[in-house]
SERO-4910 file (N, C-alpha, C, O; in steps of 0.05 Angstrom, whole numbers):
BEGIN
 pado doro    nc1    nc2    nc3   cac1   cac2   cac3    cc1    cc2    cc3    oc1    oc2    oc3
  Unk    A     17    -24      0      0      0      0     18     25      0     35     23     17
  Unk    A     19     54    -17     31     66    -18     28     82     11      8     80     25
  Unk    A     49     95     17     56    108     43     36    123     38     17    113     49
  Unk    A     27    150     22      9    169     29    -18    149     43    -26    153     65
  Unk    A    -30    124     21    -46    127     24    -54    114     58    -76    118     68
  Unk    A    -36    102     71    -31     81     94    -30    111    115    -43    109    136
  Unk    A    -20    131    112    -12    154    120    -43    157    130    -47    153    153
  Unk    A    -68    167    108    -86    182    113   -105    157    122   -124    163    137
  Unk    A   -103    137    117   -125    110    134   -117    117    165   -134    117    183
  Unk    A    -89    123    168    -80    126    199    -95    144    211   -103    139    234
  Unk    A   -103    171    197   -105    194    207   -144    184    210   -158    185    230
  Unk    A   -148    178    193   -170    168    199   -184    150    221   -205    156    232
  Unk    A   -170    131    224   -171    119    248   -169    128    281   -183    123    301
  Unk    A   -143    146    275   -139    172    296   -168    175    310   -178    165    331
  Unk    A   -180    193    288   -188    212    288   -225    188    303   -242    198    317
  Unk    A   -224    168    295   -251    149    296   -246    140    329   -265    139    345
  Unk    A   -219    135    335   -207    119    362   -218    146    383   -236    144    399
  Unk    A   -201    175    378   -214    198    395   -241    204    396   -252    211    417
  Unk    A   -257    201    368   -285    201    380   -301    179    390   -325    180    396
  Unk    A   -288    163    390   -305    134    402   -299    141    438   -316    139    456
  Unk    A   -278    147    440   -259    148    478   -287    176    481   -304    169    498
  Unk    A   -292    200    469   -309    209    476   -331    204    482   -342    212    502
  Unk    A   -340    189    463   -369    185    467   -366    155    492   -385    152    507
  Unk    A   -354    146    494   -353    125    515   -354    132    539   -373    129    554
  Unk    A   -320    148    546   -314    149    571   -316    175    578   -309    181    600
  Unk    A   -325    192    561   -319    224    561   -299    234    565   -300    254    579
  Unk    A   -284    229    559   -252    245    547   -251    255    522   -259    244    501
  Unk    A   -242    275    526   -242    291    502   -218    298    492   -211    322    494
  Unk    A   -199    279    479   -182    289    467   -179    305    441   -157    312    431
  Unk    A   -200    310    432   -206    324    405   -191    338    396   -181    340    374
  Unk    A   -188    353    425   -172    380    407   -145    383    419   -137    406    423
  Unk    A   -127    359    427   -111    360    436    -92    365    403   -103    361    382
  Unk    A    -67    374    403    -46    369    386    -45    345    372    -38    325    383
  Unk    A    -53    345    338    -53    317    332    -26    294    335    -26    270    341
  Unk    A     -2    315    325     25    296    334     24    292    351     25    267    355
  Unk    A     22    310    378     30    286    403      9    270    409     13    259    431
  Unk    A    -16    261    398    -36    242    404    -18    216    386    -10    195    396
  Unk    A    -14    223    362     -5    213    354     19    192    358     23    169    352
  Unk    A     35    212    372     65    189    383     53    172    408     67    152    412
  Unk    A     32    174    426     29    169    449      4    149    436     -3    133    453
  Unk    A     -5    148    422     -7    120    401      3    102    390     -5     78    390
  Unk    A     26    114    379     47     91    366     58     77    383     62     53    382
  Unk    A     68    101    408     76     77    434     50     60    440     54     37    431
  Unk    A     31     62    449     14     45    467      6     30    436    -14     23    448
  Unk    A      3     19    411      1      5    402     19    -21    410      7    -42    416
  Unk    A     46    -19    409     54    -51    413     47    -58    450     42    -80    459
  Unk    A     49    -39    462     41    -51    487     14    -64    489     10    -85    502
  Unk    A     -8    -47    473    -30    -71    484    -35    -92    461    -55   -105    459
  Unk    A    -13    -95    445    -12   -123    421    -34   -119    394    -48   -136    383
  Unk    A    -31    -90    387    -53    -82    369    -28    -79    342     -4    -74    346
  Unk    A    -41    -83    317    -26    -73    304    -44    -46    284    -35    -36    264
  Unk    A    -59    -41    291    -74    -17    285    -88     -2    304    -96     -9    327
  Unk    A    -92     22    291   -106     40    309   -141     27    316   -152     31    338
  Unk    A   -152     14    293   -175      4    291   -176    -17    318   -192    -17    337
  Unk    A   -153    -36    312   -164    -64    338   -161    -50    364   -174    -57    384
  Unk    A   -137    -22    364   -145    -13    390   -167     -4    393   -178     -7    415
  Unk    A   -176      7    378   -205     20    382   -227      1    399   -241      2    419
  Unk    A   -221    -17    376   -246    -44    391   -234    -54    413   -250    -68    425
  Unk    A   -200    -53    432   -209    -65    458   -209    -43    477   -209    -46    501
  Unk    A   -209    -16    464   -215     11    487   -246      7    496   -256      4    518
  Unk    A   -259     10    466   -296      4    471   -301    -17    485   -325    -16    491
  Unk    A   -289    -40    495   -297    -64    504   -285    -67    532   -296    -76    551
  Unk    A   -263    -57    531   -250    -70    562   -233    -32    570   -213    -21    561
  Unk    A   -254    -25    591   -251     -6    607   -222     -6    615   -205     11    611
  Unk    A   -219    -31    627   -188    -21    642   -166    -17    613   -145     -7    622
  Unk    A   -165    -20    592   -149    -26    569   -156     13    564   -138     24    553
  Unk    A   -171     24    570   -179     55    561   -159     67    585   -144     85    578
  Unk    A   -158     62    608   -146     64    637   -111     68    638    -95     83    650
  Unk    A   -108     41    616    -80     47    617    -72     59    589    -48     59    582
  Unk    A    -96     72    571    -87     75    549    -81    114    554    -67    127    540
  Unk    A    -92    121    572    -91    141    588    -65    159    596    -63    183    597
  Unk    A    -40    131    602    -14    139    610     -4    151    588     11    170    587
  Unk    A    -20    130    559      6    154    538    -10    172    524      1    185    507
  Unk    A    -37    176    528    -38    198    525    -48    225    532    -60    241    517
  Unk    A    -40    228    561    -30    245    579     -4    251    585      6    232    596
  Unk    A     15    270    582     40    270    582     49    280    619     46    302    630
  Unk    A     60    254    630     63    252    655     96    260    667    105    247    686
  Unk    A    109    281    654    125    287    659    133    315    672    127    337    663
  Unk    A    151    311    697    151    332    707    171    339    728    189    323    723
  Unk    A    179    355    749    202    350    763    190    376    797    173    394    799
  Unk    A    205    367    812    193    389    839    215    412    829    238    409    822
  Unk    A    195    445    832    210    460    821    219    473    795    230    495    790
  Unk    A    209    445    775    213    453    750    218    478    739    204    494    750
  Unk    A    236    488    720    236    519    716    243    538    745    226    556    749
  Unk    A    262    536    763    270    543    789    262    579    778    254    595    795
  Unk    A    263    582    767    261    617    771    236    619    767    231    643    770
  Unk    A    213    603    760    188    611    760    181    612    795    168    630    805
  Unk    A    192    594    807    184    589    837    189    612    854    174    619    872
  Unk    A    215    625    845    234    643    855    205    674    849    197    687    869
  Unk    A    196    680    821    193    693    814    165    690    837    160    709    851
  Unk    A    149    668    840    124    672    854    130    682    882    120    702    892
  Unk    A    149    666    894    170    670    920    164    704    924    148    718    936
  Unk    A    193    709    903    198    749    902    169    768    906    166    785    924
  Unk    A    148    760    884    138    781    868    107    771    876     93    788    888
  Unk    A     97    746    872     67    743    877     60    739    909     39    749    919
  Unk    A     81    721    926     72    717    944     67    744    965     51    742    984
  Unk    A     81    769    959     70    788    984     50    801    978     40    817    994
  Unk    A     36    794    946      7    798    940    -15    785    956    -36    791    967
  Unk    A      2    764    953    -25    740    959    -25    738    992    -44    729   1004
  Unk    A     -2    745   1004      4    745   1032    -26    769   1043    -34    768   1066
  Unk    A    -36    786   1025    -60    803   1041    -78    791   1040    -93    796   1058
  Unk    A    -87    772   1025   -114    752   1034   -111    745   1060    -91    738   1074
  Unk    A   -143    750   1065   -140    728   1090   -139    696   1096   -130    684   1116
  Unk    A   -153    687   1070   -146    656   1054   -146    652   1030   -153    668   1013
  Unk    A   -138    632   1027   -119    627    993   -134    609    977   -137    587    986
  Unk    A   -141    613    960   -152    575    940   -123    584    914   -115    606    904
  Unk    A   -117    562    911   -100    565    886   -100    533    871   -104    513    884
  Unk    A    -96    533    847   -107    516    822    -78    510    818    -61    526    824
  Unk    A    -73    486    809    -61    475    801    -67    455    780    -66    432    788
  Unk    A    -74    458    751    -85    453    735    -69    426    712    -47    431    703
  Unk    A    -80    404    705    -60    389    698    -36    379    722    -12    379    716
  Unk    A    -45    372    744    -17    365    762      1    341    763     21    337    777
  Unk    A    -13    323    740     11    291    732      9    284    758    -10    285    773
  Unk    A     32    278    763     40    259    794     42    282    817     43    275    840
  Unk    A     45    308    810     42    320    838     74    330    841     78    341    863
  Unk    A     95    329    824    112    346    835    113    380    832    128    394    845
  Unk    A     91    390    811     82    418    823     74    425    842     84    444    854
  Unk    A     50    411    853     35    417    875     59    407    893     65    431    899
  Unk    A     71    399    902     90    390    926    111    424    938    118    437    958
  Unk    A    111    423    902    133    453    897    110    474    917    117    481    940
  Unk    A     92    479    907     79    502    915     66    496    944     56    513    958
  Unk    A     68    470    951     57    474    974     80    474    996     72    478   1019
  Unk    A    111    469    991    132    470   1010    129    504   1003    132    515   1025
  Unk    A    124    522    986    135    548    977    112    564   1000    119    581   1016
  Unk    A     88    554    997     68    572   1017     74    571   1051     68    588   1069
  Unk    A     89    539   1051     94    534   1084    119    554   1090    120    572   1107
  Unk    A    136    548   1074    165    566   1078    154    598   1082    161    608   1102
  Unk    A    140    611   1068    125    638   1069    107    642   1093    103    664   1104
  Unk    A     97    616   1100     72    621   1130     49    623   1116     34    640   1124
  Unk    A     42    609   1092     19    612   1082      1    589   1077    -23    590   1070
  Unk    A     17    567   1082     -8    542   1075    -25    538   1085    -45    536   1071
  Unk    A    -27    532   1121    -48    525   1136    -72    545   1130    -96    540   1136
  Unk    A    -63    571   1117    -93    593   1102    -96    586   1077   -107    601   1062
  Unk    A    -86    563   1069    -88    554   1035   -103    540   1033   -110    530   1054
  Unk    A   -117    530   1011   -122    507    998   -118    501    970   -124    518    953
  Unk    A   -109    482    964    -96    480    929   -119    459    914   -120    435    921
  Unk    A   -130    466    901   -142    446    889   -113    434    861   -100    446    844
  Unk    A   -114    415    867    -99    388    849   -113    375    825   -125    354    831
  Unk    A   -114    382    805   -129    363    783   -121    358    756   -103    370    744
  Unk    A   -138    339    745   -117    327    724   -132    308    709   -145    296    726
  Unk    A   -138    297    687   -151    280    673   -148    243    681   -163    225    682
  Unk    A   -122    246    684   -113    220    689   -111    215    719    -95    226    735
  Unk    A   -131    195    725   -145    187    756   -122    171    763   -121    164    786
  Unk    A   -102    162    745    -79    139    760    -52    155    766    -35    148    781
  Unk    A    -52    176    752    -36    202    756    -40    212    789    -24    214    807
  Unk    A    -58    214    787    -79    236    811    -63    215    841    -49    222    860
  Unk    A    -72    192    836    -68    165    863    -33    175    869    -25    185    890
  Unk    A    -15    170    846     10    171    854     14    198    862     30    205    880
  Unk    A     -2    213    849      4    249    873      3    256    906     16    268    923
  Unk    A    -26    237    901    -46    231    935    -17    233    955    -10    247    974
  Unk    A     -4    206    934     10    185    956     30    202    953     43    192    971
  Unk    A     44    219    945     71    239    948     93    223    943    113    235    949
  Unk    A     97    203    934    120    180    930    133    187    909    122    192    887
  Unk    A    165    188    912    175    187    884    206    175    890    218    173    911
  Unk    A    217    168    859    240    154    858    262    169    878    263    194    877
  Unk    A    279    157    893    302    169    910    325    182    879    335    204    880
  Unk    A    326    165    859    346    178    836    334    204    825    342    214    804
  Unk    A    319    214    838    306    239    826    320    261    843    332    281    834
  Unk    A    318    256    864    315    273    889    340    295    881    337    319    875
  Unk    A    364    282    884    389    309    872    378    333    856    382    357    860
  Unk    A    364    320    836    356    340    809    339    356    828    345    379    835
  Unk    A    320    344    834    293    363    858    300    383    882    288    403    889
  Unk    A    325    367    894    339    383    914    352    417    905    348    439    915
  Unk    A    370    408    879    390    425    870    365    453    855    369    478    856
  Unk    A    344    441    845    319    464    839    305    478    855    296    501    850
  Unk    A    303    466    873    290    482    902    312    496    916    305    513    933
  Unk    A    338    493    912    356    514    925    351    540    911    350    562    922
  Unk    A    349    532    873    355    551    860    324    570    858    319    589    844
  Unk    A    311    561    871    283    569    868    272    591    897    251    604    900
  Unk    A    301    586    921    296    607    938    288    592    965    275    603    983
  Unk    A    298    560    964    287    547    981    299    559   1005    319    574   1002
  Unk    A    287    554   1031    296    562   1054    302    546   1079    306    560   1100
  Unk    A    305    517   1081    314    493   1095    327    482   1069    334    492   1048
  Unk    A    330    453   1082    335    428   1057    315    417   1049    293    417   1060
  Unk    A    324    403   1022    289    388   1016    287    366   1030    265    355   1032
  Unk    A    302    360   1038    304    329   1059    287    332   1078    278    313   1090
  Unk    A    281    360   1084    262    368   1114    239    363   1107    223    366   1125
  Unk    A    232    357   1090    202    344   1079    198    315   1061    181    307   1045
  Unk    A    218    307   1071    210    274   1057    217    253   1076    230    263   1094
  Unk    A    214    230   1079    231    212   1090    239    190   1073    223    177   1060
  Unk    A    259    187   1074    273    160   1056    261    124   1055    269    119   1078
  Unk    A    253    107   1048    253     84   1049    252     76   1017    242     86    997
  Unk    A    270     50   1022    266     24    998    272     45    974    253     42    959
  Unk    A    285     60    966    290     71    941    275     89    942    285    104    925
  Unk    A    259     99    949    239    119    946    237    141    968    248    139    990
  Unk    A    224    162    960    217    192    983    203    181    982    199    163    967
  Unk    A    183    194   1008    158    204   1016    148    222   1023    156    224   1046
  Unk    A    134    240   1019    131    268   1027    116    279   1048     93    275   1043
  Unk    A    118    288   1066    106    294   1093     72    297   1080     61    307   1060
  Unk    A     64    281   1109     36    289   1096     13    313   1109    -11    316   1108
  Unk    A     36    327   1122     30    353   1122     27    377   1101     17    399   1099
  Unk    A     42    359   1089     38    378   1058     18    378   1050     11    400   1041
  Unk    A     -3    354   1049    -21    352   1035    -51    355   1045    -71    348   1032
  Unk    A    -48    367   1073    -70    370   1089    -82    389   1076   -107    386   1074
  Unk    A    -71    415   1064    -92    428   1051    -87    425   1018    -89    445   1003
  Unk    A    -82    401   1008    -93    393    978   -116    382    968   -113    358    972
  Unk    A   -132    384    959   -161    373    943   -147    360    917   -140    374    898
  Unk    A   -143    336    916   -133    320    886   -156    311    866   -161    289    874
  Unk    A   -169    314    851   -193    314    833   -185    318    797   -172    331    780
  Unk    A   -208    293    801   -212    287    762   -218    321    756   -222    337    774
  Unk    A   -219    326    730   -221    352    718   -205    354    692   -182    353    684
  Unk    A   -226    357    683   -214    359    649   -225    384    636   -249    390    635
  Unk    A   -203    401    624   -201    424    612   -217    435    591   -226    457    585
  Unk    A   -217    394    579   -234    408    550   -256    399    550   -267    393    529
  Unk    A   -275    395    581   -292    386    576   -319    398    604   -343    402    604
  Unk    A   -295    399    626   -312    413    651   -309    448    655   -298    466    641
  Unk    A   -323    447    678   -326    471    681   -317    495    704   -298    489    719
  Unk    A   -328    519    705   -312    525    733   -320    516    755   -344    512    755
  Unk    A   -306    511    781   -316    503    799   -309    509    831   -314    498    853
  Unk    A   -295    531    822   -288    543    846   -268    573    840   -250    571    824
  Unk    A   -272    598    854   -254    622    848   -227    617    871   -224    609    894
  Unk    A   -205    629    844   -182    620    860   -159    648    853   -155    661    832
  Unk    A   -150    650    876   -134    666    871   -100    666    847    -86    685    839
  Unk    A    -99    638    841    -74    631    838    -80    606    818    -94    588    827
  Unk    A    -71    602    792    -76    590    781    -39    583    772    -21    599    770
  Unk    A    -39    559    771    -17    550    755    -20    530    738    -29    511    751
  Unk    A    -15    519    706    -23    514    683      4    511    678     12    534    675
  Unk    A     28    490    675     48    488    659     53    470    646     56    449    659
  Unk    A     56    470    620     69    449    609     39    431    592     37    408    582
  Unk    A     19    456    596     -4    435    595    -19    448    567    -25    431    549
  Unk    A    -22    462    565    -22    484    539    -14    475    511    -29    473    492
  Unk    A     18    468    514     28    466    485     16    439    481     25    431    459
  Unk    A      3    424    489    -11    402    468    -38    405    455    -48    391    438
  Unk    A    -47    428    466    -81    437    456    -78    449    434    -61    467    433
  Unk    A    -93    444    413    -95    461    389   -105    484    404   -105    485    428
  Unk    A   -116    506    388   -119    535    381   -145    532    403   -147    541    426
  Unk    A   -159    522    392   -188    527    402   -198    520    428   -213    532    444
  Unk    A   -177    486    430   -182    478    465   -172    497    481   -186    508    498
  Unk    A   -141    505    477   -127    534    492   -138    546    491   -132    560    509
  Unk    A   -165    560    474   -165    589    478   -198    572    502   -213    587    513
  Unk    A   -201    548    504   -231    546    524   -212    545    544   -216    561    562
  Unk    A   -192    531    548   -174    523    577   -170    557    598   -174    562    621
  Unk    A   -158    576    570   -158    606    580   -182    620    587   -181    635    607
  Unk    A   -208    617    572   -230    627    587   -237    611    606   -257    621    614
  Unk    A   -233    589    621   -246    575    647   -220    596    665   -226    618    672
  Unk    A   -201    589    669   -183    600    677   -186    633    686   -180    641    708
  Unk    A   -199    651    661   -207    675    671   -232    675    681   -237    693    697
  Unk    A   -254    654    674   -268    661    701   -266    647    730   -283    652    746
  Unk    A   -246    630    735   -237    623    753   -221    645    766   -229    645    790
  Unk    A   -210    657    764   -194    677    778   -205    697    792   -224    709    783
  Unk    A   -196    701    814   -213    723    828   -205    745    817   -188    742    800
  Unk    A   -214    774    823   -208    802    815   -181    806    826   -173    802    848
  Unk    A   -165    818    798   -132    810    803   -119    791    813   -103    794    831
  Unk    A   -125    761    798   -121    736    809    -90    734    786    -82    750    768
  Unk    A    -80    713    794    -49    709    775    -60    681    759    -78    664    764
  Unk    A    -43    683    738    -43    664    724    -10    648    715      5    659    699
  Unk    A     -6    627    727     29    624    713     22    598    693      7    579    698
  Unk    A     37    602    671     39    582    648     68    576    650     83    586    666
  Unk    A     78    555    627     98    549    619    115    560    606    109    582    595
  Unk    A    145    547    603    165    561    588    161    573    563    165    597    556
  Unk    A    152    551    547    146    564    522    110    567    516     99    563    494
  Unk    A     98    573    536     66    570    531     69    606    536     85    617    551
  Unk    A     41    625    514     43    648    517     12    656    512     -5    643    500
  Unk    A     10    676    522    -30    689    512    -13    700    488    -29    702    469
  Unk    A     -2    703    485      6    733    460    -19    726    440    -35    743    435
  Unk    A    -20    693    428    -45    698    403    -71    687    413    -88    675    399
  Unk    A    -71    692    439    -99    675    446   -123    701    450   -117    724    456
  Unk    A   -155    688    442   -168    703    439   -166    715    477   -170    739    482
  Unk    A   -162    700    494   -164    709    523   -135    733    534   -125    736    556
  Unk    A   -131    742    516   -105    755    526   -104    785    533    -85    795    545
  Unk    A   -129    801    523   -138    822    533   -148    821    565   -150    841    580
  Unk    A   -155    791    573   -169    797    597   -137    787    615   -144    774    634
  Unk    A   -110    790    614    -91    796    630    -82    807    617    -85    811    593
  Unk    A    -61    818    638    -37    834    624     -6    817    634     -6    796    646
  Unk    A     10    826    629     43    813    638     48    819    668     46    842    675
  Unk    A     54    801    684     64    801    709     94    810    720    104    827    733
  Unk    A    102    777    702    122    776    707    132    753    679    136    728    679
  Unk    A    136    774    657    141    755    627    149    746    625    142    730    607
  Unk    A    175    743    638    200    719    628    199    695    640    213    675    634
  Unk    A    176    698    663    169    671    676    142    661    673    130    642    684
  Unk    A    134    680    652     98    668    637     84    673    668     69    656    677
  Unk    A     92    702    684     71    698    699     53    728    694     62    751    691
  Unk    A     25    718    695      3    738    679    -21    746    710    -30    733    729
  Unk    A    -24    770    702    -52    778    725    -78    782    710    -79    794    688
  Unk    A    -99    772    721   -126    789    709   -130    811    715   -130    817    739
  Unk    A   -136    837    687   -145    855    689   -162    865    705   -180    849    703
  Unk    A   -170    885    723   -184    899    738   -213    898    727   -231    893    742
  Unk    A   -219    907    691   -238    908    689   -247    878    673   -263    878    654
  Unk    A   -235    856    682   -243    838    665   -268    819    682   -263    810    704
  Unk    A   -286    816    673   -310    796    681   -312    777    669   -305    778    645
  Unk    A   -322    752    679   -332    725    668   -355    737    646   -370    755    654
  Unk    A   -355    727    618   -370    730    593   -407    723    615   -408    709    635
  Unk    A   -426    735    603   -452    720    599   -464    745    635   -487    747    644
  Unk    A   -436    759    647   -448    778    665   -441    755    696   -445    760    720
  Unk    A   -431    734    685   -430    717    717   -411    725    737   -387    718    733
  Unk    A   -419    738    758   -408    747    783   -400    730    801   -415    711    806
  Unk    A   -375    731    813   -370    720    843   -385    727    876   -389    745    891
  Unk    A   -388    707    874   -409    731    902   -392    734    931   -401    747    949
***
């Protein structure tokens, strides 16, 4: 069969496999980035013994748990405590003596994989004197993601990399002061997680469900085409309270998004954004 034409049967199939996972399980990958749906296909093809996109199709529709683990590849579950050390530094410097005049905190953590953001931000509020007035809501599409967050567990070969980022990020003890060692693995005090809410939540499909002062979104952006980003950015602005922050990723930007009038630049070089004063949720919906 000639390559083009094996090419566009593929794309077809793609495209039949994402709307079947919708209408099944309600996931909506639709409007994710077609290449990276794509590679996180080609991998999970030989693992579940398919040699097409079609027979996966038929054992996603049929056997639930086969949709469960088909999940891992395509959700991109990568991530590190600290990641980007000067974004941490920058909330540290510049947002936290904002947020230090509330009298309590909700902050979003949007897309959180396994939880080494949320870990980041919740050692960053304790170090400041701000957690026990916090609450972080934690969420994420992938429910097997979400469990290994719960549990704060991660590889001991990580830890150097995690340690050496949280210095550079303005840390103020050691990171050791919040884990304890066993069998190869950390564990993370589970004081950390007294004020985290960990919850299913999907971008391209739910809705708002709570106003938050503090939103953080990284790394989660550059797989949405045009249209899912520009819905992920309006939940986001009506999530935000009046002069609420918004931080994105390294290379994630509003510059062409239809939501980019309703912030302005915070702090640019670390993608961190505020909502405008006069910006309101579309349709007249108020915070009360």
């Amino acid at each position: 069969m000639p390559h083009r034409k094996k090419s566009q049967i593929a794309e077809i199939e793609q495209a039949l496999l994402l709307e079947a996972i919708y209408r099944r399980y309600h996931y909506d990958f639709r409007g994710y980035a077609p290449a990276s749906i794509k590679r996180g296909l080609h991998s999970a093809l030989g693992s579940f013994g398919c040699e097409t996109l079609s027979r996966l199709q038929d054992r996603v529709l049929r056997e639930p748990a086969v949709f469960t683990a088909l999940l891992g590849y395509l959700t991109v579950q990568v991530s590190e405590l600290f990641r980007d050390p000067e974004y941490f530094l920058a909330l540290r410097r510049e947002v936290i003596p904002l947020l230090r005049t509330y009298p309590s905190l909700k902050l979003w953590v949007a897309g959180c994989s396994t939880g080494e953001e949320v870990y980041s931000l919740a050692i960053l509020l304790h170090e400041e004197g701000l957690l026990e007035r916090s609450l972080i809501y934690a969420t994420d599409i992938n429910v097997e993601a979400l469990k290994k967050a719960e549990q704060g567990i991660f590889d001991m070969g990580r830890v150097e990399a995690f340690a050496n980022s949280y210095i550079q990020a303005g840390g103020k003890a050691s990171l050791s002061h919040y884990y304890m060692a066993r069998y190869g693995y950390v564990v993370f005090d589970k004081a950390l997680r007294r004020n985290i809410v960990f919850a299913d939540h999907s971008l391209a499909t739910d809705s708002v469900f709570a106003e938050v002062h503090f939103i953080s979104c990284r790394n989660v952006l550059i797989y949405f085409e045009s249209e899912l980003q520009s819905r992920a950015l309006k939940l986001f602005r009506d999530s935000l309270c009046h002069r609420g922050f918004l931080g994105l990723g390294s290379k994630e930007s509003l510059g062409f998004s239809a939501q980019a009038e309703a912030f302005e630049a915070f702090a640019i070089s670390e993608r961190i954004y505020r909502k405008k004063s006069d910006c309101q949720p579309e349709g007249g919906f108020l915070w009360a």
